[in-house]
Structure formats: structure tokens, C-alpha cells
C-alpha angles and dihedrals in degrees: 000000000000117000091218089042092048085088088051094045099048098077118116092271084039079112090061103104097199089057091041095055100038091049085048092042086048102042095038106036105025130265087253103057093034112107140192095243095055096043084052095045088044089050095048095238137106132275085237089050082048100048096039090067095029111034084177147040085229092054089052094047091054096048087057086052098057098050089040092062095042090060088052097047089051090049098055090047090061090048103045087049121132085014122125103243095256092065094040076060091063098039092051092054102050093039087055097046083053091050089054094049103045104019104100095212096043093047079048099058088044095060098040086051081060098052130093087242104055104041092100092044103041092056093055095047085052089049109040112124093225104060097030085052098048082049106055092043080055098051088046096050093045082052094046099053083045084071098260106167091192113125110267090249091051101049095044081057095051086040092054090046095056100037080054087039088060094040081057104046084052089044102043118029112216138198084217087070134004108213090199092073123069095211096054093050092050092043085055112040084042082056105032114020115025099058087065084074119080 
């Protein structure tokens, strides 16, 4: 396994070897290159075991994905720990930005998202209820147990504009913010984010 994909792997399915291999085919040799066949022969099962639970590449993908994002959720959780919710906000913001920039499947899934492949596949990926879902319950109960008083349907809707906020910032790179530089991501979430937060 991959040292900079051993964070992304040791989450409670990390024993899964479909899941393993795919997240190390994807990271290490590119979503787009990446096929069914290798991700079977690098797991030790058969074609048939692989397309039984991912009759897709799409489907496996998404899967990754999943357990990708839990493991950063649970990441910035850890770090955002003992912080008033303003400043998780922040936090939140710059270490995701990091994990964007140096997590091999994330930058991965940055860059796919670019191509003129992925562009299909990467949107819905971004847009799919369950994950988006999973994610903003995430961000609001990180909030929460950082001590926000909002009302729950309030701060969902603050947790799903960031978390889009962020998508976007990946997606679209902008002269407001440069989401390579610490210092600007934290100048702008501290201004423009986090006192949405309360």
C-alpha cells in the first residue's frame, strides 16, 4: 500500500481488498486508466466477485469516494477538537484545502474532474445524495459538538454551503482566494464563512 494512501485505507472497511486496490489503482495510476480487470487481479478475486458488488467503474469509484470522505471527515474532526465552531470553520477550510492538494486520491479526483474524461463522472460523483448527504451531517455535527446554537435546519444549510463552497474553490480556481496558500484560505473563510456560524 501506498505510504501517502495508508490515512485513506485505515478506515473500518480499509480490509476490504476490492476497495484497497481500487483506491491504490486510482491514486497511483489515474481514474482514467484504471480498469475493472486490474483492480480485480490486484484484489485476488475474480472479475465476476468484482462485478457482482460494482457493476461499474462509476459505482466503484463512488464507493472510494465514500470511504475516502469519511476518513476526512473524521480527520478534520480530530483536528477541529476543543475549537469554538467559528474557528472549526476555519480549520476545516485550510485542512481541506491541504488534503486536496497532497492526498494522492483526492488530487486525483481534482484533476479527473478537469479532464475532458471525467467531467461526466466527476459531477455526479460531486452531486450524489448519498455522499453529499453523509457530508453535510458530518460538517453539522462537527459544528454542533463545537458548541453551534443555530437551529438544526439552519446549520445543515450553512454546513451544505461551505462544503459546496469548498467543491467549488477545487473546481474552479478563483483570484478572490487562492486555495493553494494557507493564509489566503484562512483570510477568507475567518471574513466571509465562519461568521455564518454562531
Amino acid at each position: 500500500m501506498a505510504g501517502q494512501n495508508v490515512g485513506v485505507n485505515s478506515e473500518p472497511d480499509a480490509d476490504d481488498p476490492i476497495l484497497d486496490a481500487a483506491h491504490d489503482e486510482f491514486s497511483m495510476v489515474g481514474i482514467q486508466r484504471t480498469s475493472m480487470d486490474t483492480v480485480a487481479r490486484q484484489a485476488g478475486v475474480s472479475r465476476a466477485t468484482l462485478y457482482r458488488r460494482f457493476p461499474t467503474k462509476y459505482s466503484l469509484l463512488e464507493a472510494v469516494g465514500i470511504r475516502a470522505g469519511k476518513w476526512a471527515g473524521k480527520r478534520l474532526a480530530r483536528l477541529a477538537e476543543g475549537q469554538p465552531p467559528q474557528e472549526v470553520v476555519v480549520t476545516a477550510f485550510v485542512e481541506s484545502a491541504r488534503m486536496f492538494r497532497s492526498v494522492p486520491f483526492f488530487r486525483e479526483m481534482v484533476d479527473y474532474a478537469m479532464s475532458r474524461y471525467g467531467q461526466d463522472l466527476a459531477r455526479e460523483i460531486f452531486v450524489r445524495e448519498k455522499l453529499i448527504t453523509y457530508m453535510i451531517g458530518n460538517i453539522a455535527a462537527t459544528l454542533r459538538k463545537a458548541g453551534a446554537t443555530m437551529p438544526e435546519e439552519e446549520l445543515r444549510t450553512v454546513a451544505e454551503i461551505q462544503l459546496r463552497m469548498v467543491m467549488s474553490f477545487v473546481l474552479s480556481p478563483s483570484r478572490t482566494m487562492d486555495f493553494d496558500d494557507d493564509k489566503s484560505v484562512r483570510k477568507f473563510v475567518s471574513t466571509y464563512l465562519s461568521p455564518m456560524v454562531y
